[in-house]
ROZATI-784093 format. One record per residue (C-alpha): residue number from 1; chain; residue in one letter; x, y, z. Coordinates in Angstrom, 3 decimals. Example, Ala and Ser with C-alpha at 12.3 -4.5 7.8 and 13.67 -1.06 7.14 Angstrom:
<sites>
+-----+-------+------+----------+----------+----------+
!  nr ! kette ! rest !       xx !       yy !       zz !
+-----+-------+------+----------+----------+----------+
!   1 !     A !    A !   12.300 !   -4.500 !    7.800 !
!   2 !     A !    S !   13.670 !   -1.060 !    7.140 !
+-----+-------+------+----------+----------+----------+
</sites>
This chain:
<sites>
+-----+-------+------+----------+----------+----------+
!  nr ! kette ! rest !       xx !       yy !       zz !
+-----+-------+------+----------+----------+----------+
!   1 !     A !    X !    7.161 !  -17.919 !   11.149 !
!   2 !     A !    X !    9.227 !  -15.618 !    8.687 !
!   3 !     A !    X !    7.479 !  -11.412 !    8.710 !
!   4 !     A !    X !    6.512 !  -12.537 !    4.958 !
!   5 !     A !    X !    3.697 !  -14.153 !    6.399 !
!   6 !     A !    X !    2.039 !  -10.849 !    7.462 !
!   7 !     A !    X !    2.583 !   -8.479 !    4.114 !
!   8 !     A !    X !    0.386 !   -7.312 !    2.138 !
!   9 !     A !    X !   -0.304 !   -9.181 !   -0.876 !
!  10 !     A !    X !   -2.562 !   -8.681 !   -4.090 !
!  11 !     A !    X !   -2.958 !  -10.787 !   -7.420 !
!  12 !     A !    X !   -4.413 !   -9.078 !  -10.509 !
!  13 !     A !    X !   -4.760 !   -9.663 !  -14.029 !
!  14 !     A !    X !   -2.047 !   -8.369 !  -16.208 !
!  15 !     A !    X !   -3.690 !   -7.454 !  -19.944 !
!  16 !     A !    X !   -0.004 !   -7.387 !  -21.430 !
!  17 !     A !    X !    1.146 !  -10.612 !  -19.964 !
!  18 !     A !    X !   -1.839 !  -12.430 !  -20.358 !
!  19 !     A !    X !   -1.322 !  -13.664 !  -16.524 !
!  20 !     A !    X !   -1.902 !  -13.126 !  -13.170 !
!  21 !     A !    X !    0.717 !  -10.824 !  -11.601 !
!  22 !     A !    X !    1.217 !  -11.388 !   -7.951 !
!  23 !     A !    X !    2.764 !   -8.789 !   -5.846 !
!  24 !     A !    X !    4.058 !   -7.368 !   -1.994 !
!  25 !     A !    X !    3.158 !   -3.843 !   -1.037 !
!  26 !     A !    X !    6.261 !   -4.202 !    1.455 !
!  27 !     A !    X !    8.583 !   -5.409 !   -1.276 !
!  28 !     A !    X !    7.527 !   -3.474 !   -4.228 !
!  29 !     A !    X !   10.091 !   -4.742 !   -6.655 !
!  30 !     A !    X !    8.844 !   -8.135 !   -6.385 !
!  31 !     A !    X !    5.852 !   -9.646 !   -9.167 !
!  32 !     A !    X !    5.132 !  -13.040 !   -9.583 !
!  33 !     A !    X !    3.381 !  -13.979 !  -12.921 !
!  34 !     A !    X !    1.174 !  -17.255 !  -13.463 !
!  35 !     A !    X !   -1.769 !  -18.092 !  -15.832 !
!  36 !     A !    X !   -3.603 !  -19.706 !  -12.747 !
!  37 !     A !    X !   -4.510 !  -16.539 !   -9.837 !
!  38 !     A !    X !   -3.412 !  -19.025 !   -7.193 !
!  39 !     A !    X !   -0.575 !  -19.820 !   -8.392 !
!  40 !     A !    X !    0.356 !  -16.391 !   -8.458 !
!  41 !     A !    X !   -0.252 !  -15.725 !   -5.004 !
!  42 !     A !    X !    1.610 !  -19.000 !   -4.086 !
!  43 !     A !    X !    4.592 !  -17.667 !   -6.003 !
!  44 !     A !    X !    4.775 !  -14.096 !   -4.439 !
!  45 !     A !    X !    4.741 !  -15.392 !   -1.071 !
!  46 !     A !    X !    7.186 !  -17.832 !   -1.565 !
!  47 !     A !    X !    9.468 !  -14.912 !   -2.831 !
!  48 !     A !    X !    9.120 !  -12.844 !   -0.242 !
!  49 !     A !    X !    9.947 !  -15.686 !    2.054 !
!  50 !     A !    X !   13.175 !  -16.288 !    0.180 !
!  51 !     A !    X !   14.204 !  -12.966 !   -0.324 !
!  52 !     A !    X !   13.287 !  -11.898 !    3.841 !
!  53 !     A !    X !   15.305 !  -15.196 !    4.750 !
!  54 !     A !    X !   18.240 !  -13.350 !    2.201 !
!  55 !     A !    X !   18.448 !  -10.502 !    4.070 !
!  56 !     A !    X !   18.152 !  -11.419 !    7.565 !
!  57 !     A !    X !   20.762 !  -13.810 !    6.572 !
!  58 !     A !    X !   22.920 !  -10.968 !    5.421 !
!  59 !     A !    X !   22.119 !   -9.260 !    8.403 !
!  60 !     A !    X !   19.835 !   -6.480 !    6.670 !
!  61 !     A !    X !   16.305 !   -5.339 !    8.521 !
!  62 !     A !    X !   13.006 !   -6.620 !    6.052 !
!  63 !     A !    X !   10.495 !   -4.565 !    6.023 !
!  64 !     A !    X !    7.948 !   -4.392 !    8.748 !
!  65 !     A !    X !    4.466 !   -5.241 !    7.589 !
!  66 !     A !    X !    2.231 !   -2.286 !    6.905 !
!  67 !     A !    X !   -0.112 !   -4.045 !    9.318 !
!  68 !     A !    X !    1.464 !   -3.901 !   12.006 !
!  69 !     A !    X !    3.177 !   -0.459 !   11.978 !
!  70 !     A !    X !    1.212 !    2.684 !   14.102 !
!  71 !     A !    X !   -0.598 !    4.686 !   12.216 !
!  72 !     A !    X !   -0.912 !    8.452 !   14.208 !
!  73 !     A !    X !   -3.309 !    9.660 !   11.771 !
!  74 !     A !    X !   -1.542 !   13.048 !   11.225 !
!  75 !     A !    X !    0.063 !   13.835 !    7.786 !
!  76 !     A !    X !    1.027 !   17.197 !    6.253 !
!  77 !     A !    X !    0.318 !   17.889 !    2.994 !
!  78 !     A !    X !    1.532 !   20.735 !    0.715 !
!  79 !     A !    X !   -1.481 !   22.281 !   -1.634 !
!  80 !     A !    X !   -1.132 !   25.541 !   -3.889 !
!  81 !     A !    X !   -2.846 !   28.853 !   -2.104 !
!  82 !     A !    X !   -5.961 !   28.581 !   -4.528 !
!  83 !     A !    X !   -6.701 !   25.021 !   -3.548 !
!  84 !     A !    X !   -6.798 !   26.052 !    0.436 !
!  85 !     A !    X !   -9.208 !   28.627 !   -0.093 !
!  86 !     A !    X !  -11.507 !   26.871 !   -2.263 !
!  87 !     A !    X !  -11.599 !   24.350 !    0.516 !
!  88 !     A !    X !  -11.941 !   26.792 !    3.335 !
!  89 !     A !    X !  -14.686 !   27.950 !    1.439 !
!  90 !     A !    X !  -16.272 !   24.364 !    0.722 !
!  91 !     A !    X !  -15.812 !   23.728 !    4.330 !
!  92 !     A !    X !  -17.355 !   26.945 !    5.629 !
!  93 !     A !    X !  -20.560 !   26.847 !    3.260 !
!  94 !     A !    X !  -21.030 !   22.873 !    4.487 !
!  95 !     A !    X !  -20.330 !   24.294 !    8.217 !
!  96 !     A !    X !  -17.458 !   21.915 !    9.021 !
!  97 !     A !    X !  -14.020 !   22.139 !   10.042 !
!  98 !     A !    X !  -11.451 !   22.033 !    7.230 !
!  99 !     A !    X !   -9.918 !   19.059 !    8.693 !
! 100 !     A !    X !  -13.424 !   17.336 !    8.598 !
! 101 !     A !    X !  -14.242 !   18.386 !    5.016 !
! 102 !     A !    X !  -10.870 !   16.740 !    3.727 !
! 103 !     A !    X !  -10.849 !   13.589 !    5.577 !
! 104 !     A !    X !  -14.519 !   12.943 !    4.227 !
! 105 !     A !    X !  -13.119 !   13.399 !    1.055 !
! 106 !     A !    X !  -10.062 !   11.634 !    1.012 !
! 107 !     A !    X !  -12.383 !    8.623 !    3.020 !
! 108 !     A !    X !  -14.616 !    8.203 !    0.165 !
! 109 !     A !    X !  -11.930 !    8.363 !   -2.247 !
+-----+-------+------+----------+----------+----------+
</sites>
């Protein structure tokens, strides 16, 4: 079973094509367009198949499906001094931790 198998795939309708546009969060260069949603999602997996099968076949690494990667659920993010405060302050006046009041937020996002 080729790693294609376990990306991340979505179909949507494209207004300017007129079509359903198939795509691979793991291969983001990749679309697939057909007038037919299945079709679309037929297509996009069969080109990630071929182009996974291209590059293990010229030796490169594909990418490893977002599902099964580890997720530590730590990131840093960089926010101007004015923004910090105003959230210190939001978190202090709902009497939660910082860290709580921003992952609510970005949860419900």
């Amino acid at each position: 079973m080729s790693v294609a198998e376990h990306y991340t795939y979505r179909v949507a309708w494209s207004p300017e094509d007129q079509e359903y546009v198939g795509t691979v969060l793991e291969l983001p260069s990749l679309s697939w367009l057909e007038p037919v949603s299945d079709a679309a999602f037929s297509g996009i997996q069969q080109l990630a198949r071929d182009v996974v099968a291209d590059l293990e076949e010229s030796g490169e690494p594909a990418p490893q499906p977002l599902t099964e990667r580890s997720y530590s659920g730590e990131f840093r993010v960089r926010i101007p001094p004015r923004t910090h405060r105003r959230l210190v302050e939001q978190a202090a006046e709902e009497r939660i931790s910082l860290n709580r009041l921003v992952s609510d937020r970005l949860a419900s996002a």
